[in-house]
N, C-alpha and C positions, 0 to 999 in steps of 0.2 A: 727865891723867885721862880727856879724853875720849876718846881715845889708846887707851887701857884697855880702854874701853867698848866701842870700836870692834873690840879687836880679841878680844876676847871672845865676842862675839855669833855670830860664824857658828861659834865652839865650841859655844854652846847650840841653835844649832839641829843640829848633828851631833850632839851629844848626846842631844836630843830624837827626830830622827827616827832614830838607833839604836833610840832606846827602844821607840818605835812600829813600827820594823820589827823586833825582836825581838819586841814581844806581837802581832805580826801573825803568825807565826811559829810563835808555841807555839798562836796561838788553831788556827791553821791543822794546825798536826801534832796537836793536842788534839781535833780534827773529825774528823782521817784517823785514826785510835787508835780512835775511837770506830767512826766507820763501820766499820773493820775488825773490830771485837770483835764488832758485833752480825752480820756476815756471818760471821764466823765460828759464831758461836752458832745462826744462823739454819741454816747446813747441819747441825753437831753436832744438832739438834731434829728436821733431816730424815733423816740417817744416825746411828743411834746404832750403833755398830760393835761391840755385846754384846748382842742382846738383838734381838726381834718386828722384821719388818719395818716395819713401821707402830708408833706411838701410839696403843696401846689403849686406854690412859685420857685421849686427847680426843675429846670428843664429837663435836666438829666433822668431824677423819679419821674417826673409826669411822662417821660417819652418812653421810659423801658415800661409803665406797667400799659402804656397803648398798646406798645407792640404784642405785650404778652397777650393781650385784650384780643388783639386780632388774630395773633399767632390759633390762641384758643378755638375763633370761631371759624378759622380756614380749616378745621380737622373738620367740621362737621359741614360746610356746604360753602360753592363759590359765588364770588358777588354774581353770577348770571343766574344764580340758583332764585339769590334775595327779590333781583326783578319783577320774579313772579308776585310778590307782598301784596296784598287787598286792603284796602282800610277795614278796619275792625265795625262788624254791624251791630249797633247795638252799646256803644262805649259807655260804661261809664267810670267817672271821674275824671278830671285830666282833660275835658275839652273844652276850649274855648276861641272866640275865633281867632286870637293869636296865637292858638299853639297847633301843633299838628299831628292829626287822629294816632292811633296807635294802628298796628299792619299785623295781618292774621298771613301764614305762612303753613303750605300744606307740609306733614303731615300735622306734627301739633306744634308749630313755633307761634311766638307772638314776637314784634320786633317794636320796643318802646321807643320815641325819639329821644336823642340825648341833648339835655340844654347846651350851650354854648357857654355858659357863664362856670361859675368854681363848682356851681350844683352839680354836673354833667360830669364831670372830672372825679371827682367826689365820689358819686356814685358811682361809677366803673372801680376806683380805685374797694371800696368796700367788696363789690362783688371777686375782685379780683383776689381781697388777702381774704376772703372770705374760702374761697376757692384753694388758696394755697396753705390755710391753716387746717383744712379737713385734707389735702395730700400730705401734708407732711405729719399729723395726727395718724395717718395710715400708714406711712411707712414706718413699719415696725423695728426695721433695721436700724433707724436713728436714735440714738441716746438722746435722753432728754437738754442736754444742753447741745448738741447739735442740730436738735429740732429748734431750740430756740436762737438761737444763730443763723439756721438757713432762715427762718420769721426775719427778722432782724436785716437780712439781706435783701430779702425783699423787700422792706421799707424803706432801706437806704442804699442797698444796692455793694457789692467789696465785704472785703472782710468789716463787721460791725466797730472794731475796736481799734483799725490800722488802715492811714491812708493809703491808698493806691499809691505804683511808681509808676510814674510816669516816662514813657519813650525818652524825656529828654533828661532825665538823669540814669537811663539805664547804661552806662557805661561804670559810674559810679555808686552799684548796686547796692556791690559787695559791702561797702563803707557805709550804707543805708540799716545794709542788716546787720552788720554789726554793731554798730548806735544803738537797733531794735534788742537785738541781746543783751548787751549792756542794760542799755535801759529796765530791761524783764530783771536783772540780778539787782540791780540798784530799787527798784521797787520792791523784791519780795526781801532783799537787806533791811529795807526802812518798817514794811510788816513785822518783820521780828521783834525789830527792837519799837514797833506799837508808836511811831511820828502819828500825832492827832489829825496831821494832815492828812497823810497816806490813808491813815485808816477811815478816815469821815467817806471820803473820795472813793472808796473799795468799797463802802456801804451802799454809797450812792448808786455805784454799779452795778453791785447786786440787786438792790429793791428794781433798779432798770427792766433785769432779767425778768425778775421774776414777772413785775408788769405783762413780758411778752410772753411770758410761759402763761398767765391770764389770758391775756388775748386770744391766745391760739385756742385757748379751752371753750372760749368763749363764743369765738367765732365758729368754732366746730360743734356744739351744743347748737349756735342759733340756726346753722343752714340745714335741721329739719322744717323750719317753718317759714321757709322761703322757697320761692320758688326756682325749679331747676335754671343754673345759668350756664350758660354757651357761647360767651365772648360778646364782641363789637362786630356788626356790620354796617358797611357802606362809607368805611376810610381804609383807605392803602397806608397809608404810613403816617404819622403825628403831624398832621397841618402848623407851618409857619404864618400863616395868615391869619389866627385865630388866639386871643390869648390864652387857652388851655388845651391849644393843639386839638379840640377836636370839631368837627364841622356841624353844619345843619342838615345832613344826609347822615349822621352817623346813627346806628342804634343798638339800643342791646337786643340782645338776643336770648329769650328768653324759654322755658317750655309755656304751652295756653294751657291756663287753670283750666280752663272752659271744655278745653277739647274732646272730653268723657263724656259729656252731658249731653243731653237728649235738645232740653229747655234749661238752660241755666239760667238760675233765679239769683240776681247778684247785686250785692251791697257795697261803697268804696265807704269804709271812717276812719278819718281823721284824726289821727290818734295824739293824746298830751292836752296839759291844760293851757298850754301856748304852743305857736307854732313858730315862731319867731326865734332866735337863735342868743344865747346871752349876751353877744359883743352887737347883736344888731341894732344901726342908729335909731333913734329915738320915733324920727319917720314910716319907719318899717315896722316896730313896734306896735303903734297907735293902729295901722293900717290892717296888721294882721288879727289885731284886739277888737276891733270896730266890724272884723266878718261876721265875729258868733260871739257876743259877750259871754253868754253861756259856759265857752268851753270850760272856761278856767273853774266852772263848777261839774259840771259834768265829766269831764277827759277826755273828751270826745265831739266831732260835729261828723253829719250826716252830708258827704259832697254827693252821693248818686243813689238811686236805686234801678233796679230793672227789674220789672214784676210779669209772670209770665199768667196774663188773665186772655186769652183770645177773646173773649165774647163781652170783653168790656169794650161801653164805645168809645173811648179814648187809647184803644189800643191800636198799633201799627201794624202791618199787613203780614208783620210773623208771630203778632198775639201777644207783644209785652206793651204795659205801660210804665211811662218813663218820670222820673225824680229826680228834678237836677240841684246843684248846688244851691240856688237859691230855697227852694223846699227846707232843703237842711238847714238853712240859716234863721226862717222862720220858723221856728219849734222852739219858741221860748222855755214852757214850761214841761215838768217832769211828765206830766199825764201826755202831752202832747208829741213828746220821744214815745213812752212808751206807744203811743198807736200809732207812730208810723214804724214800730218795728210790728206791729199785731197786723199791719198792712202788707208790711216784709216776707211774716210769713203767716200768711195766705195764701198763696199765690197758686190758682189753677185749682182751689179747692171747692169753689163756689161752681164747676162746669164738669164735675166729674163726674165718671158714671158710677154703674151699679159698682162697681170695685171701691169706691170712696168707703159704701155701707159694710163692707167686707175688711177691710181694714181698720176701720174706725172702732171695731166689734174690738180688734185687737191690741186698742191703743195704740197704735200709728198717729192717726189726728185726731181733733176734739175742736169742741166748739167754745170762743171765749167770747162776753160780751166788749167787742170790738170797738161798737158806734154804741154808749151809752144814752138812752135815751133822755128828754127831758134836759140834754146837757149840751150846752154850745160851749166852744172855744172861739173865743171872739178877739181878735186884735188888731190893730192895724199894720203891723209887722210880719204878723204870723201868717206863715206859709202852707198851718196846718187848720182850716176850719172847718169844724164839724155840724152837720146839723140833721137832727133825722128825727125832728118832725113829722118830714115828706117823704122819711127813707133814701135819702136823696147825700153823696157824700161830691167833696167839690173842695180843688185846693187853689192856694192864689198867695203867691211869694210877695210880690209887689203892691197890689191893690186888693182893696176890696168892695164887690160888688155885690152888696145883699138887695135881693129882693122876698118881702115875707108871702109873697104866695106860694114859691114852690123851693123856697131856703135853700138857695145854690151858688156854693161860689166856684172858681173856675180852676181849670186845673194851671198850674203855674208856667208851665211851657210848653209847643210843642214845634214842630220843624218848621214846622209854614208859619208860626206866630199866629195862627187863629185858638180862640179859644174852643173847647169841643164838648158836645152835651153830657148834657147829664145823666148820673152812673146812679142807678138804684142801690141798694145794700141791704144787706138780711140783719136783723139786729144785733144777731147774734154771729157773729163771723167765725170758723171756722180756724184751725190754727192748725199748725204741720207740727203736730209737737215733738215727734221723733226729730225731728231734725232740728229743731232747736234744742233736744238732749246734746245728739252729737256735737252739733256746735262749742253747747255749752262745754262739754267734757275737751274738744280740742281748745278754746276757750281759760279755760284753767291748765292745759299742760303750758300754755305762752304764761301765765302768770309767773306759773312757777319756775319757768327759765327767769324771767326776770327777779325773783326773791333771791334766787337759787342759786344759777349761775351767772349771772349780768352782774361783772367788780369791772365797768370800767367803760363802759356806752351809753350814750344816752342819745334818743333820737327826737329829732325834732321835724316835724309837716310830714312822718312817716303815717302809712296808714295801714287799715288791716281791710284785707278780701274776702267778701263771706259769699261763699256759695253753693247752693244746694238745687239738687235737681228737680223743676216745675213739673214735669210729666208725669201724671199718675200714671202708673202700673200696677196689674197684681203682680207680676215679678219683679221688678226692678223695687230694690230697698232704697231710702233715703238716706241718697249719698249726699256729701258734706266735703267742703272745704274751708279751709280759713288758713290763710296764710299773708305773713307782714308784706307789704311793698314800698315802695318810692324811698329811695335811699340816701337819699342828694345832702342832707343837713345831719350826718351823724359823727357824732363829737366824742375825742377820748378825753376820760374825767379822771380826777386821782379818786383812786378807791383806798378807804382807809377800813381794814379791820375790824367788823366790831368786838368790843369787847367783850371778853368772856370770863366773867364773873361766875363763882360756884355759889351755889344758893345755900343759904346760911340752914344748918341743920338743926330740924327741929323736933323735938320729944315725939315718941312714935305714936301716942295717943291722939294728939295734935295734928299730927301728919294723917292719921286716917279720919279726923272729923271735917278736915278741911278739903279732902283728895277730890271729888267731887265739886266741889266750890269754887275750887282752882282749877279744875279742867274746864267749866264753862268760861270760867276769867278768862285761859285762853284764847280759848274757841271766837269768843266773841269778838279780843283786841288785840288776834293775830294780825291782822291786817292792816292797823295803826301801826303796829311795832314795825310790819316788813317794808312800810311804807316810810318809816324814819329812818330804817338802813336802808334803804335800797339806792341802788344810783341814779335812777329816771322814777322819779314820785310821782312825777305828771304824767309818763304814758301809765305805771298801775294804777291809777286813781280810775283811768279808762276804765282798764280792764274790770276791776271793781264793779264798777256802776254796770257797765253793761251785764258783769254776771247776776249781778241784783236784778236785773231788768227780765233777762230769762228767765229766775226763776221764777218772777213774780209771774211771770206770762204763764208759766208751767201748771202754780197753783190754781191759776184764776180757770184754764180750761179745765182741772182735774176737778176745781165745784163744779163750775156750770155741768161737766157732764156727767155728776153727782145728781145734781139738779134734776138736771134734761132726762134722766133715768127716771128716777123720782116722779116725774110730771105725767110721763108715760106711763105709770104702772097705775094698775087699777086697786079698789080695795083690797080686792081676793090675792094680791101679788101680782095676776096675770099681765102682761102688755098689752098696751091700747092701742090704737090706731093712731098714726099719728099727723094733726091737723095741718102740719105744714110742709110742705115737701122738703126733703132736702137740698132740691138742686133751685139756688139763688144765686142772681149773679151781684157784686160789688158797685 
């Protein structure tokens, strides 16, 4: 018996300490589970992969990235500085009489109002990680996962992967961080030994990272083609009065595109085939679909122009005429975009002097048929109607008022609400064709950030700024800008990889009959393919068409002035005289 006893016992203690190193075990993978779930939760909270960059609805993000908002724009000048602000002459986009103009601020500030609603919040918040992913891209001092960490902090603010402690357990600190250690040894215990949990949850984490190490590339690639920003002006500290903390006095602060220019010649589009946002109600929808059915074909609607013609009589006392949203909305069809962008750019070339013939010798401008004859656009929507018959050109958003003696319709808006006479035109209009190269060429560098670099943005009622300088000069070249604006609806998307398949190898005889054949394949259905990867297919769709549109504009003046050559030249080769002057006004 005692026998028994004896040999029993070092059973129960194997037994036992099975026991206790199994519940040592589950305590310990039951610690790694957990720490992984809340790290995972804790990145899910800082990247939510549908939806605002930030968390709009916590107090805490919305109020530190105001301050920083302010902090930003107190380096460069004080609210008694902003006072001095003038409403902007000349605005276009963005005006209506419920909103409020935009404020030109000496030396070159512009200061935009900010909405009141999630838009307004939204867009400071973009400009702001926009801001902090191109500092912390420059500090070269940071390892890359500390770059992506201090990201990370700025969207949510503390360490990305560890709650804050709070004052009222800071007595009982010590016992916090030692939990935190523990817990760090119990998680990379259960890595070892490969818990499907652990490991799914460390996956999770990672792809987190990497999202933000995207963003920051992303964001720092996009603010060349934005314009310079410089904080919030006209809020002291995060308004309680308001659900997104900021007021109807707040604004950004931005550098003026405009500010270089002599006569800036300026276009607002509306970029994407909807502007409406994917969770938006059914309502908003319809409302936004019902502005410009067109878009969702096009990628684009025309909300302004500003054309710098002085001597047209529909121009205001500083020599531009004006195109407002309504214009852009009636332009149904393709022909009818293209000539209000051949109106676009025109601009100031029908009143120039002997320097027009001087450059035009050198390809600078060219002449496109503009107002084709024999051919009306006739609709009763359409904002763009043509008719030159009479020579006579006349737009009308709203209504239409033909009359066949002198084929005029009116132009669609102007301050006083009278309508204003009528504008002769040459049939053949003149075109700035350097400047729509330039365009076009900054035009295709935007593309290709978005094939290129854009894994994980998508913008929506964002628009693009095109402007170039009206003022002829023989010195002064044709300057250009184009850059994105209105930032208020942009959304992070999961970006999924594509994939990368090796092309099946094929006999070399074969490969060189075809090499040619396949390089046009591409050429032609590059643009479909970057269009099925890309993450916004509705702002390139824009982009597309509009490059289509330049260059067909390029072509069409490089005949005419084929042509116009041609027409002047006499048998012998010499040049004739030529019967029609150059200088016509629009």
């Amino acid at each position: 018996m005692a026998k028994f006893f004896t040999l029993r016992q070092p059973v129960q203690v194997v037994v036992a300490s099975a026991s206790i190193a199994i519940t040592i075990y589950r305590i310990i993978i039951w610690r790694a589970r957990t720490r992984a779930k809340k790290s995972v939760d804790r990145m899910r909270e800082i990247i939510e992969t549908d939806g605002p960059l930030i968390d709009i609805h916590d107090d805490s993000v919305r109020n530190r990235i105001l301050e920083r908002a302010i902090r930003r724009a107190s380096t460069w000048m004080t609210l008694a500085h902003t006072q001095k602000a003038r409403p902007m002459i000349g605005q276009v986009g963005g005006a209506s009489y419920h909103k409020k103009p935009l404020l030109t601020l000496s030396p070159e500030y512009v200061l935009k109002p900010v909405l009141t609603d999630h838009r307004g919040i939204r867009e400071i918040a973009f400009y702001e990680a926009m801001a902090e992913a191109v500092l912390i891209a420059n500090n070269h001092h940071n390892r890359h996962h500390s770059r992506q960490q201090a990201y990370a902090s700025f969207l949510k603010g503390n360490n990305p992967l560890h709650h804050p402690i709070s004052t009222a357990t800071a007595p009982t600190s010590v016992f916090f961080r030692v939990r935190e250690i523990m817990d760090t040894l119990a998680l990379a215990f259960a890595l070892v030994l490969k818990d499907k949990v652990v490991v799914a949850s460390e996956a999770a984490v990672e792809a987190a990272w990497r999202t933000i190490k995207r963003e920051v590339e992303v964001l720092r690639t996009l603010s060349k083609f934005t314009a310079p920003y410089y904080g919030i002006v006209g809020l002291e500290a995060p308004s309680v009065d308001t659900p997104f903390g900021v007021t109807e006095d707040t604004h950004l602060l931005l550098h003026n595109l405009t500010s270089n220019y002599a006569q800036p010649v300026v276009m607002d589009l509306k970029m994407g085939t909807q502007s409406f946002e994917p969770d938006a109600p059914l309502e908003k929808r319809r409302k936004e679909q019902n502005k410009y059915l067109q878009q969702k074909d096009f990628g684009f609607r025309i909300v302004g122009m500003r054309i710098f013609q002085p001597h047209h009589p529909e121009a205001d006392k500083s020599g531009y005429v004006f195109f407002d949203k309504h214009y852009g909305r009636g332009l149904e069809t393709r022909e009818q975009v293209k000539q209000a962008l051949r109106i676009y750019f025109g601009a100031g070339l029908q009143t120039s002097d002997s320097c027009y013939d001087e450059q035009a010798s050198q390809g600078h401008y060219s002449t496109s048929n503009g107002y084709p004859s024999n051919h009306q656009h006739n609709s009763s929507k359409s904002a763009l109607n043509i008719t030159t018959n009479g020579n006579h050109i006349s737009q009308n958003p709203e209504k239409q008022h033909q009359n066949e003696e002198d084929d005029v319709v009116k132009r669609s808006s102007n301050k006083n609400g009278n309508s204003k006479a009528d504008a002769k035109i040459s049939p053949r209009q003149r075109l700035r064709v350097k400047s729509i190269s330039n365009l076009l060429v900054q035009l295709r560098s935007i593309q290709r950030w978005f094939e290129e670099h854009n894994k994980g943005l998508q913008f929506y009622a964002s628009s693009l700024l095109w402007i170039y300088e009206g003022q002829l000069s023989c010195q002064a070249p044709d300057v250009t800008t184009l850059k994105m604006i209105d930032f208020g609806r942009v959304r992070r998307v999961q970006f999924h990889e594509p994939s990368k398949q090796k092309p099946k190898q094929e006999p070399q005889h074969q490969n060189n009959t075809k090499k040619s054949r396949q390089h046009n394949h591409n050429h032609q259905h590059q643009h479909a393919h970057s269009h099925h990867d890309a993450v916004d297919p509705g702002y390139l769709r824009g982009l597309q068409t509009l490059q289509q549109f330049l260059v067909e504009l390029i072509k069409e003046a490089k005949k005419d002035d084929d042509e116009e050559e041609d027409a002047y030249r006499g048998d012998d080769g010499t040049a004739k005289q030529r019967a029609v002057s150059p200088k016509t006004a629009i």
